[in-house]
C-alpha positions, 0 to 999 in steps of 0.5 A, spaced: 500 500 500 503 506 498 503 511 503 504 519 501 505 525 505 503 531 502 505 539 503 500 543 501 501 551 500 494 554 499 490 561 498 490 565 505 484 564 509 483 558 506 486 553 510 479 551 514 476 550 508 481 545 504 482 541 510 475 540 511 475 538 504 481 533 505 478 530 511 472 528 506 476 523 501 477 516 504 484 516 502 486 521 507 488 518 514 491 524 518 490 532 518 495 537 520 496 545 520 503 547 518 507 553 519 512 556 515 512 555 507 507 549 507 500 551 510 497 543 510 500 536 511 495 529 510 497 523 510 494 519 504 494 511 503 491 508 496 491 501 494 496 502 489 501 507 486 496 508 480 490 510 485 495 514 488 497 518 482 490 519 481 489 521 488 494 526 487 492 529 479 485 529 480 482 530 487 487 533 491 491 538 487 486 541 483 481 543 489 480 550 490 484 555 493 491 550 492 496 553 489 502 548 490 503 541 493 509 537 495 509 529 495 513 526 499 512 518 498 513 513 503 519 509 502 519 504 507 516 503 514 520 501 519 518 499 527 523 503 532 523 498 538 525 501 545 528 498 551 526 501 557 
């Protein structure tokens, strides 16, 4: 399953909105508000990589008041063990 974070830079005033959008879509599994360059981060999980470039060509990016995105796919998960 391909995991993607995706880094959106939207119009001013809009963030409210557009997460409320992304938080619609199916494929959305976390949420965050962002400070500096970036405004939104999701978290996106799809079924396969065309899924995914589909997600991102035709759902996400084209919404309004998104000016740019920055995908960051997700190579590999790895589990971090902690001795206590």
């Amino acid at each position: 399953m391909p995991c993607a974070y995706v880094l959106f830079n939207v119009s001013s005033g809009s963030e409210d909105r557009v997460l409320e959008k992304l938080r619609s879509i199916a494929e959305v599994q976390e949420t965050f508000f962002s400070y500096g360059i970036y405004d939104l981060v999701i978290k996106i999980k799809t079924e396969s990589m065309e899924q995914l470039n589909d997600l991102l060509s035709h759902r996400l990016r084209v919404l309004d008041d998104v000016k740019s995105t920055i995908t960051l796919i997700q190579a590999e998960e790895k589990k971090l063990l902690v001795n206590v």
